[in-house]
C-alpha positions in Angstrom: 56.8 -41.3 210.4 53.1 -41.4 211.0 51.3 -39.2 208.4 48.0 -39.7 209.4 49.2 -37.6 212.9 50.5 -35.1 211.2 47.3 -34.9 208.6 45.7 -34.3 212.1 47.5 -30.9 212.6 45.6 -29.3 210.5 42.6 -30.9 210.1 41.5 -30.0 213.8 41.8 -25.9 213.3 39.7 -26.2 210.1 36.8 -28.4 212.0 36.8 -25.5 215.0 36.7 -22.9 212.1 33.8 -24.8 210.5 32.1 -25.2 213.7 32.8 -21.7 215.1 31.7 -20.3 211.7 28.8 -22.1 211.3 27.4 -22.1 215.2 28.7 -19.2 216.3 25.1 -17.3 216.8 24.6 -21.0 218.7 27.9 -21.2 220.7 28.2 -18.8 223.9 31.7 -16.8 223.8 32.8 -18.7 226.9 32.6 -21.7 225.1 34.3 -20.6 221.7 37.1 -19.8 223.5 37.7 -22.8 225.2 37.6 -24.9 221.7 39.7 -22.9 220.0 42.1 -23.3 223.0 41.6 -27.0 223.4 41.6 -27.5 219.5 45.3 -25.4 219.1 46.4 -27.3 222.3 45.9 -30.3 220.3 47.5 -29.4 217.1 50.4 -28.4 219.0 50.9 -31.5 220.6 50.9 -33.5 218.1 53.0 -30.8 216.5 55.9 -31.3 218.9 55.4 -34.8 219.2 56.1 -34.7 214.8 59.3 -32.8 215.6 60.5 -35.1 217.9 59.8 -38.0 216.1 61.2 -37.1 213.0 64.6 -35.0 214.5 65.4 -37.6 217.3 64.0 -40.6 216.0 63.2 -41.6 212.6 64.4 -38.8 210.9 67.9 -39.1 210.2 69.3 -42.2 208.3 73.2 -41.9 207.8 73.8 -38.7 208.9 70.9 -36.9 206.8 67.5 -35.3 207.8 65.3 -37.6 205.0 61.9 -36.0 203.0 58.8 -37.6 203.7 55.9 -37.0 201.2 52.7 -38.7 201.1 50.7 -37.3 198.1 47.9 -37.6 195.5 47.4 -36.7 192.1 44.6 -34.3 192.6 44.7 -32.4 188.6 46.2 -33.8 185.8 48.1 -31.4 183.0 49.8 -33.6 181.2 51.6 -37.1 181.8 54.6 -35.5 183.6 52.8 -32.0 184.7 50.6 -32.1 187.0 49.1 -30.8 190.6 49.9 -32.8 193.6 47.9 -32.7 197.5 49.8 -33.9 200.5 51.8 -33.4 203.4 56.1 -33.1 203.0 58.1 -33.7 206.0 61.6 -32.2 206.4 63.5 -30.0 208.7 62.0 -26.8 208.0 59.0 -28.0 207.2 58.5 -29.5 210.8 60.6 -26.0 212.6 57.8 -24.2 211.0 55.2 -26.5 212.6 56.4 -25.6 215.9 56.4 -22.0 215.3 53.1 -21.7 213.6 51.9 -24.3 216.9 53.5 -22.3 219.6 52.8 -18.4 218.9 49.1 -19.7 217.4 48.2 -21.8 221.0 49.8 -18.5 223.1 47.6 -16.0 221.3 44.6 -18.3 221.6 45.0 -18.1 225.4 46.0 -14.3 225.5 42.7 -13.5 223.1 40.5 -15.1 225.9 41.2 -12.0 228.0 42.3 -9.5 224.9 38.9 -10.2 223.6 36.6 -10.6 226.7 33.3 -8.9 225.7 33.9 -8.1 222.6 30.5 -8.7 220.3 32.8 -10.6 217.6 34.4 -12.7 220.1 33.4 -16.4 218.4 33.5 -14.9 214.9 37.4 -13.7 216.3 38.3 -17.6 217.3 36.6 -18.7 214.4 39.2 -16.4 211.8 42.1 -17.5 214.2 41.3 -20.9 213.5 41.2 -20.3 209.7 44.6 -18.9 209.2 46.4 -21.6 211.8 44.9 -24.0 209.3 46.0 -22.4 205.9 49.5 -21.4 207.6 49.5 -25.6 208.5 48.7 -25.8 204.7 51.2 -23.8 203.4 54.6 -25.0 205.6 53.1 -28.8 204.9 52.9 -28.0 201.3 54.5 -30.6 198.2 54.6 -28.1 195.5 54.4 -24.9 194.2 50.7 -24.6 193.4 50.0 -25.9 196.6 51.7 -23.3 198.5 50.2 -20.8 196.6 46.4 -22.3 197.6 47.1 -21.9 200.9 49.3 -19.1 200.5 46.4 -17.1 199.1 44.2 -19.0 201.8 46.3 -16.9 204.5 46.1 -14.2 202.1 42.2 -14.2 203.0 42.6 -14.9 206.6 44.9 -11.8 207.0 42.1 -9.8 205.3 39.6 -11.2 207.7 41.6 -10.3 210.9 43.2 -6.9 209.8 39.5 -5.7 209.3 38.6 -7.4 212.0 36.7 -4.4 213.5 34.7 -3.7 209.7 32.8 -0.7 211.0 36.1 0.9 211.2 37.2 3.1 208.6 40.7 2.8 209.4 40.4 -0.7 210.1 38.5 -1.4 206.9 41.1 0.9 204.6 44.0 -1.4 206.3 42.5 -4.6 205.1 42.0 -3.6 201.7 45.4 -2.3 201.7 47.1 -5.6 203.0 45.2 -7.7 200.2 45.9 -5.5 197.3 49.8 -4.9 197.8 49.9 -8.5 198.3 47.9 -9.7 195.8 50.1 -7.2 193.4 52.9 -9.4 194.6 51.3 -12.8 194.2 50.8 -12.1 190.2 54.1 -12.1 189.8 54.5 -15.3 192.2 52.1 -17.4 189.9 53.7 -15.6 186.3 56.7 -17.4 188.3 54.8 -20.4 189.2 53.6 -20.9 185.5 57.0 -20.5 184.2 58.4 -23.4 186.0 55.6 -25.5 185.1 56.0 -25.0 181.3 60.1 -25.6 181.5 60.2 -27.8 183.8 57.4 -30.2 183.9 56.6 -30.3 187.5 55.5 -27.9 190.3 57.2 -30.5 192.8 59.7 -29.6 195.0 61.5 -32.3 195.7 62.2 -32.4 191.9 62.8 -28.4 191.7 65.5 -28.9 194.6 67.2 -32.4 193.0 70.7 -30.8 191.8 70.1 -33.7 189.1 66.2 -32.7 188.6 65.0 -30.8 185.6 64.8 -27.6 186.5 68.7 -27.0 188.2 70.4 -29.6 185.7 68.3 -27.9 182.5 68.3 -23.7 183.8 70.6 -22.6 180.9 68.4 -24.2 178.1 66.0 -20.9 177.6 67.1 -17.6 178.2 65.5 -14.0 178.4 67.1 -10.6 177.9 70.3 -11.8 179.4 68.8 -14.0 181.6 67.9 -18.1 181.9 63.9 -18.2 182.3 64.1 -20.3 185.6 66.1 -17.0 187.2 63.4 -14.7 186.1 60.7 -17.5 187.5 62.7 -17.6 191.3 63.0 -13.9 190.7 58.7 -13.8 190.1 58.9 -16.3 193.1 60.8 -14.1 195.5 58.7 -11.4 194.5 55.7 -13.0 195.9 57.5 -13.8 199.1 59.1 -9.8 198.9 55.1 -8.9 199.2 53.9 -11.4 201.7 57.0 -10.6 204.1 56.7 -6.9 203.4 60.2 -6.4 202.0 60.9 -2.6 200.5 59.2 -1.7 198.0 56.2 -3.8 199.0 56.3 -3.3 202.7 53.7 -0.3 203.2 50.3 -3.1 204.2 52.6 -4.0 207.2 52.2 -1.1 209.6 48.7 -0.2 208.4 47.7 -4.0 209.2 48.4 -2.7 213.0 44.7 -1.5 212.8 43.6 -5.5 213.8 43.2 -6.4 217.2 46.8 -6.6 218.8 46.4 -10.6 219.1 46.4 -10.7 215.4 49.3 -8.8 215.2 51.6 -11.1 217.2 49.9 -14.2 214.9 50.5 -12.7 211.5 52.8 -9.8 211.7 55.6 -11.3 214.4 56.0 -15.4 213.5 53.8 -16.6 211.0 52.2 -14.9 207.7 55.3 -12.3 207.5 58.2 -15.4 207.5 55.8 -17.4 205.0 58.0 -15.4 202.2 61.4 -16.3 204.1 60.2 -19.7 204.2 59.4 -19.8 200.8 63.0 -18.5 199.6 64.3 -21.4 202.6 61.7 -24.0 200.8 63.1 -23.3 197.1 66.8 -22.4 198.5 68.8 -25.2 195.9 67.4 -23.7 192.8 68.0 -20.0 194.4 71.6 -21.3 194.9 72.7 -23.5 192.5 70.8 -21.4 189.1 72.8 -19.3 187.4 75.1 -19.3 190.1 73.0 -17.9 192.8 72.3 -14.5 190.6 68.4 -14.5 191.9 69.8 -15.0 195.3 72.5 -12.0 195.1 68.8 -10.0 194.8 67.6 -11.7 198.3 70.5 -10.7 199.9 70.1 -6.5 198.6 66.8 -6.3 199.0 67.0 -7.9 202.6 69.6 -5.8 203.7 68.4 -2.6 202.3 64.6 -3.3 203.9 66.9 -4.1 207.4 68.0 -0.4 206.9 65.6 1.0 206.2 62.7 -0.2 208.4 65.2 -0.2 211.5 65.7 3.9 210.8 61.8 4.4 210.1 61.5 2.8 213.5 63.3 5.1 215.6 60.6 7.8 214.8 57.3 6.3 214.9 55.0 7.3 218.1 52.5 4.2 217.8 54.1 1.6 220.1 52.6 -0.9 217.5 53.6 0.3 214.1 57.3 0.6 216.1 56.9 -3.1 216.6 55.7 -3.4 212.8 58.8 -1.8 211.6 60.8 -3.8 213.6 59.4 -7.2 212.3 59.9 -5.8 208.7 63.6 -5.0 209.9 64.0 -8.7 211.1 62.3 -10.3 208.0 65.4 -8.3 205.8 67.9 -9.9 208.5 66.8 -13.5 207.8 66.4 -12.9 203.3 69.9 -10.9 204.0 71.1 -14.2 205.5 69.4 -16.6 203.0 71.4 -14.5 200.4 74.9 -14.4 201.8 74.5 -18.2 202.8 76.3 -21.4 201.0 74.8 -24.8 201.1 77.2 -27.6 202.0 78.1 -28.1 205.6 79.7 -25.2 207.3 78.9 -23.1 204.1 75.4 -22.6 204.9 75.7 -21.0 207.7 73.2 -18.8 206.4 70.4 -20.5 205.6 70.8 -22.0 209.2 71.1 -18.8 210.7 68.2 -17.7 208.8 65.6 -20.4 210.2 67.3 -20.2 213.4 66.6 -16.4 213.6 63.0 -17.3 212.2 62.4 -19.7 215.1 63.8 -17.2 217.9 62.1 -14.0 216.4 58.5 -15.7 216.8 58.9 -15.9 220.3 60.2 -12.3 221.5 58.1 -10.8 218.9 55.3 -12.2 219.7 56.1 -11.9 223.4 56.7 -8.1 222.5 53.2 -7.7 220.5 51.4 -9.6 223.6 53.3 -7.2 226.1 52.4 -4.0 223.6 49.1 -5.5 223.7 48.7 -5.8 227.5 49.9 -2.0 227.9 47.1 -0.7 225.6 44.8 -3.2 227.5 45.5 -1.0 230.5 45.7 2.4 229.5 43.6 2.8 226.4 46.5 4.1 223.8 48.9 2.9 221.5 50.8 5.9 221.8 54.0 6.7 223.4 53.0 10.2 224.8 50.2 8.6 227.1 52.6 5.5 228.6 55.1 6.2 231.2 56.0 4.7 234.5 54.1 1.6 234.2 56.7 -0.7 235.6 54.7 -0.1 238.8 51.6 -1.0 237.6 52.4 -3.9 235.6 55.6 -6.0 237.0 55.0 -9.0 234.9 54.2 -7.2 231.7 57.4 -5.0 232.7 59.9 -7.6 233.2 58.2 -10.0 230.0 58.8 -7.1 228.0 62.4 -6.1 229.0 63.2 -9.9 228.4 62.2 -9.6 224.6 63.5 -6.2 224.3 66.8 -7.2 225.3 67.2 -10.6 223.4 65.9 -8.9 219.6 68.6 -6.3 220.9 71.5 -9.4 220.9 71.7 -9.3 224.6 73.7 -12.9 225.4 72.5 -15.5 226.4 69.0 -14.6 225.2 67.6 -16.4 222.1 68.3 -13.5 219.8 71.7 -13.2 220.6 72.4 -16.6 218.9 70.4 -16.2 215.8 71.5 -13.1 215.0 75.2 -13.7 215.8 75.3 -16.3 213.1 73.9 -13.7 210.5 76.5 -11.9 211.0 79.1 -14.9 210.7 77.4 -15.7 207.9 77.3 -12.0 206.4 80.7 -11.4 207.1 82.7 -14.3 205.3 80.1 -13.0 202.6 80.5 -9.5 202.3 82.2 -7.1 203.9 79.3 -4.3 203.0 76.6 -6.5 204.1 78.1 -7.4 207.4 78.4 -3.9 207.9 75.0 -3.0 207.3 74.1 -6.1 209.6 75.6 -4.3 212.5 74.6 -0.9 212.0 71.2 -2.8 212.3 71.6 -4.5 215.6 73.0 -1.4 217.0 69.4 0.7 215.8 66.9 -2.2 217.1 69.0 -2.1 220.0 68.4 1.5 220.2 64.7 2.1 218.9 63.4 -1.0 221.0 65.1 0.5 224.4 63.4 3.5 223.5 60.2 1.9 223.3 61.0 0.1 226.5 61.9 3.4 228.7 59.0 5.5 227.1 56.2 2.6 227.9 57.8 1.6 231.5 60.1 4.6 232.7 60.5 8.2 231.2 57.9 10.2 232.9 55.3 9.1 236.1 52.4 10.0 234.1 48.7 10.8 236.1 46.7 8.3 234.2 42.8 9.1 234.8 41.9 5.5 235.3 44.9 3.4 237.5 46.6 0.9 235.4 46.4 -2.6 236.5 48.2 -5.9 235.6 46.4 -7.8 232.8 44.5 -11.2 234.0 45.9 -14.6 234.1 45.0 -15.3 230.7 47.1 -12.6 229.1 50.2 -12.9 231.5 50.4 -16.5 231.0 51.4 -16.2 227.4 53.5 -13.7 228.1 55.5 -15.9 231.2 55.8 -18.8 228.6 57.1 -16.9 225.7 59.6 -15.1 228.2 61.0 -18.7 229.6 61.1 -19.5 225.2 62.6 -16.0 224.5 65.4 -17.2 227.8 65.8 -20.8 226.3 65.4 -21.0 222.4 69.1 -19.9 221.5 70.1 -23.4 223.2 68.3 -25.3 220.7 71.4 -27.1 218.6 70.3 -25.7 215.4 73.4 -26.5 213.2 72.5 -29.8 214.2 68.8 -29.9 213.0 68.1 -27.6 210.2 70.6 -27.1 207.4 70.5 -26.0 203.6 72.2 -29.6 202.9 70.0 -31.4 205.6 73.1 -32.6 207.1 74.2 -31.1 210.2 76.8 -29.1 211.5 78.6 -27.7 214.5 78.6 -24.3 214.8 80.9 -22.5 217.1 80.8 -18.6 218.5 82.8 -16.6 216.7 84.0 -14.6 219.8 85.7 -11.0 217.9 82.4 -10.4 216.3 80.2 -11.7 219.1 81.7 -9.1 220.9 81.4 -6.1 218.0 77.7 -6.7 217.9 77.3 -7.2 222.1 79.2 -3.7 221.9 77.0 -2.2 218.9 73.9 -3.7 220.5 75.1 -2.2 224.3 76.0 1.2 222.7 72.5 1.7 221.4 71.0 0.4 224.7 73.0 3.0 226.3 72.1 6.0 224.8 68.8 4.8 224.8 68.6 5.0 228.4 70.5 8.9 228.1 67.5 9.6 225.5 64.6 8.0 227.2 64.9 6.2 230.8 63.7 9.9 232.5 62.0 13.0 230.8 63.8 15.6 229.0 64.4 17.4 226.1 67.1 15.7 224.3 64.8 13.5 221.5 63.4 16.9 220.8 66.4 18.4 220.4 68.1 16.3 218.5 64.6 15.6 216.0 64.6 19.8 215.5 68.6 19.3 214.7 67.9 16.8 211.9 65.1 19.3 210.6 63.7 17.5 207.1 65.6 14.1 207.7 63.2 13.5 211.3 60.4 14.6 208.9 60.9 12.6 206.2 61.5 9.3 208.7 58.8 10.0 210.5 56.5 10.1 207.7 58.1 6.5 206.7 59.7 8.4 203.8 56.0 9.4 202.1 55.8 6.1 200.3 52.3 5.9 201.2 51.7 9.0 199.6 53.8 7.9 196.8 52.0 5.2 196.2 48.4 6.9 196.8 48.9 9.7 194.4 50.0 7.0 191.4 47.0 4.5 192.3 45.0 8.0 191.8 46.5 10.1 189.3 48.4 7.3 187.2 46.3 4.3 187.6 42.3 6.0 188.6 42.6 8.6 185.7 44.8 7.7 183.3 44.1 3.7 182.9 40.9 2.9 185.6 38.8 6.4 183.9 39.3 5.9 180.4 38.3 1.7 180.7 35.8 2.8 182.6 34.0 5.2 180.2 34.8 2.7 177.4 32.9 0.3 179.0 29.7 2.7 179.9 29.7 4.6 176.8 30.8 1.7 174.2 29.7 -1.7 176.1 26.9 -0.4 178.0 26.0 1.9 175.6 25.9 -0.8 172.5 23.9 -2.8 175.0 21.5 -0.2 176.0 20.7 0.4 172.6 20.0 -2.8 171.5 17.6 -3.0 174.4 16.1 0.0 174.1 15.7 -0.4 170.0 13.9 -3.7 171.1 11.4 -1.9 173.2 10.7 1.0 170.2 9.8 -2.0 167.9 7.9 -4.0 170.8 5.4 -1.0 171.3 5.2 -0.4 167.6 4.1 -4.0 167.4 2.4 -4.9 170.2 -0.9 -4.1 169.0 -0.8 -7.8 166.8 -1.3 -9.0 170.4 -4.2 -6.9 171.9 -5.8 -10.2 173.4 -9.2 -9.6 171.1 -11.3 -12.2 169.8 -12.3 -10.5 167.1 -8.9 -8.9 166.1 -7.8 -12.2 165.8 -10.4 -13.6 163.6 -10.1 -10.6 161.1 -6.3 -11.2 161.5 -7.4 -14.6 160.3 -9.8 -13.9 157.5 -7.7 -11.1 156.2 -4.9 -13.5 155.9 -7.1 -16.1 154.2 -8.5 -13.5 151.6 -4.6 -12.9 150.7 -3.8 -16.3 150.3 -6.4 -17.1 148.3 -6.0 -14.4 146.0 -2.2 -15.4 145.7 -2.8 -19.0 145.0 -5.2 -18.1 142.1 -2.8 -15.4 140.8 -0.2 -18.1 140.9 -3.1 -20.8 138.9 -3.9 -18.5 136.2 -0.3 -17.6 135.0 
């Protein structure tokens, strides 16, 4: 394996960032555009040129994907603890490459029309280039302090882009949102990094993962109300990868973050910053797995399956064609941590974990296809609601038929690519857990359902009278659409079991034809009444949403967790913790300070006279002083 290519990968989206970021008052729009393009179109070269090198070439030795690591000490702890900087090579490791490559390159192209005209256009290109690189830094990653650098790097970059439009109150409100929730999260991610470091000598992960390393081998040698430490740490861990993939509870940035420019949304919110905490669980899956017999990874599974639920009902509600897609990626992210959870690790056993990164790969290209295509509707009619859509089919074929294409393979439609993925989650579910599985299929049968209801509401349902005509987007936005289409037809034939594996030893997996068919019939039932609901105008949603009275209202308004959460941060947090800190430190701290100062200022003024700048004040200042001395030295003579 060359390293020195792959240190290229991400070297060449953090020069554009520097150069965009420090010309870009210098560097017309035109031309940003076209080197952020060429700069991605490198980076993903050389990305699929890594993959095939290391899957088909020098990758395997004996039957097993190897680890590739090329590192240096960069902070020294102790003799055995200490902060590594490099570049790790494996199979998921290198599947994330190509995801992070693909979707990054497709919005590049798609924002050179998105963002035609726009004043921040070079500033835009110059934050899309930041977060490429930090994702590049986190997937490439050697340890756990690592990831979190560039973890918190993409943390930054997601703040940058969600408040992309900064005189935007909305905009603005969604951005400090995103980075707050998260960065709630990512406390408990470094308590869990620390944890590891202090029992277990190393942030490394080769060592973490090593079923004969220190911290598998050693979990049961410290233990914490009822639990061994290292399961609270990957509990800490996951909680940090819970925030950044927007799992229940800390899922409520994730539709808000819909206020960026809709390119953003298909970077970070369909393929890349929202799997970084599926990744993470994928990256650290051994010690999830083998530590106290998988206890940590029993919570995966629940709070994956749960946020499935519940994300997939909210969705059926929601009236912003984005914030439906937002829903729907936070319904997808509990799919894959529900798989991680149920999964095993040798061979066949792991069908989860495969099934997991193989749903990871084939959800970044019909989501992101699906964000582009929402993006090119609200291109061409000004809305991102459902109310103002209808009928556009005849306005926008290719945008139409792209669209349909990724609604129908995140519905499990076969032989599209989310048929495959998803199938396997459901193997994998239901050799698990009965209660899972079954929550896995009432799943597919809702996304099936909300998506085909997004699909007959944007493209069918009524012939609205727009004001302005709709038109088909230009070249540079249908292009990325036609190329993640022809990935969204094509990904599910990627041998997977073959490539990417818990025990980095592959598999073949075979279609499980009974429950194929239960979730082609669950996933064909809610197309169905889908097209009874939504394919032509009429009164049924309505009547069916005043049937379910409260329930509709209570979906519809996501279940009032924002207001949840907004009346603790004021009433609990504001005036209970943030008031009283904050009057200790103006009427104690300040105060205390004041005072000294001002004290100071009494006795300055009361003194300042000994420095009026007279000559002769001086010199009787002088002789005055002289008479006393004298007199004191011959007081002090005489006795």
């Amino acid at each position: 394996m060359n390293l020195i290519n792959l240190l290229l990968i991400p070297a060449i989206p953090l020069a554009v960032f520097l150069v965009l970021g420090i010309f870009s008052h210098k560097i017309k729009p035109a031309a940003s555009g076209v080197i952020g393009v060429a700069g991605l179109a490198i980076s993903t070269f050389l990305s699929y040129y890594t993959a095939w090198q290391y899957f088909f070439v020098a990758g395997k030795v004996n039957g097993v994907f190897q680890t590739f690591i090329e590192k240096t000490v960069w902070i020294n702890f102790t003799d055995t603890l200490h902060i590594d900087m490099g570049v790790l090579v494996d199979p998921i490791s290198v599947m994330m490459l190509i995801v992070v490559s693909t979707v990054s390159l497709m919005v590049h192209i798609y924002s050179r029309g998105y963002m035609k005209g726009d004043e921040g256009y070079t500033r835009f290109f110059a934050y899309l280039s930041l977060f490429t690189f930090s994702m590049y830094g986190l997937v490439l990653a050697t340890n756990l302090f690592q990831i979190y650098i560039f973890w918190e790097l993409v943390g930054v970059s997601s703040f940058l882009l969600i408040g992309y439009y900064y005189t935007k109150t909305s905009a603005i409100a969604a951005a400090k949102k995103a980075f707050i929730v998260t960065r709630f999260a990512d406390f408990g991610f470094l308590i869990g990094i620390f944890i590891i470091g202090f029992y277990t000598n190393t942030f490394d992960f080769q060592l973490l993962n090593d079923p004969q390393g220190p911290a598998i081998l050693t979990w049961a040698s410290s233990s914490f109300m009822g639990l061994s430490v290292i399961t609270w740490a990957l509990i800490l861990i996951f909680m940090g990868g819970a925030g950044k993939s927007a799992m229940f509870p800390l899922h409520i940035w994730l539709p808000d973050a819909m206020e960026g420019p809709t390119p953003v949304s298909a970077l970070i919110h369909a393929a890349t910053m929202v799997v970084a905490g599926v990744y993470l669980v994928a990256r650290l899956f051994p010690m999830f797995y083998m530590v106290e017999d998988g206890f940590a990874l029993q919570i995966v599974t629940y709070v994956g399956a749960f946020s499935a639920l519940f994300a997939a009902i909210i969705a059926i509600t929601q009236t912003d064609i984005k914030r439906v897609l937002a829903f729907s990626t936070m319904s997808q992210l509990g799919y894959m941590m529900m798989a991680l959870g149920v999964s095993g690790f040798d061979g066949h056993e792991g069908v989860g974990y495969m099934a997991s990164m193989f749903h990871l790969f084939t959800h970044a290209m019909f989501k992101a296809l699906l964000f582009l295509g929402a993006g090119s509707v609200i291109h061409a009619v000004h809305s991102n609601l459902l109310q103002d859509m209808g009928g556009l089919r005849k306005y926008m074929p290719v945008t139409n038929i792209t669209f349909l294409i990724a609604a129908l393979a995140i519905a499990g439609v076969p032989p599209l690519a989310g048929f495959w993925s998803k199938d396997e989650i459901l193997v994998a579910a239901y050799s698990n857990s009965q209660f899972i599985y079954g929550v896995g299929v009432f799943v597919a049968g809702l996304t099936a359902f909300y998506m085909f209801r997004l699909y007959f509401g944007i493209f069918w349902s009524k012939d609205k009278q727009y004001k302005h005509t709709p038109h088909e987007s230009p070249a540079s936005m249908t292009i990325p659409l036609i190329v993640l289409a022809v990935l969204t037809l094509t990904a599910g034939f990627v041998p997977f079991s073959e490539l990417v594996t818990a025990d980095k030893v592959g598999f073949e997996a075979h279609l499980n034809l009974p429950l194929a068919a239960i979730a082609v019939a669950v996933g064909a039932l809610g197309i169905f009444l889908a097209w009874i609901f939504y394919k032509k105008e009429n009164d049924l949603a309505f009547r069916f949403a005043t049937a379910f009275g409260s329930l509709y209202k209570w979906t519809s308004h996501k279940f009032y967790f924002d207001e949840i959460y907004l009346f603790v941060a004021r009433n609990i947090f504001f005036k209970n913790v943030a008031a009283p800190i904050a009057k200790f430190d103006k009427k104690i701290i300040d105060g205390t300070m004041e005072g000294i100062g001002n004290q100071t200022v009494v006795i300055s003024r009361k003194i300042k006279g000994l420095q009026s700048g007279k000559v002769q004040d001086y010199a009787f200042g002088f002789m005055g002083g002289l008479v006393v001395l004298i007199l004191v030295f011959i007081y002090i003579f005489n006795n």
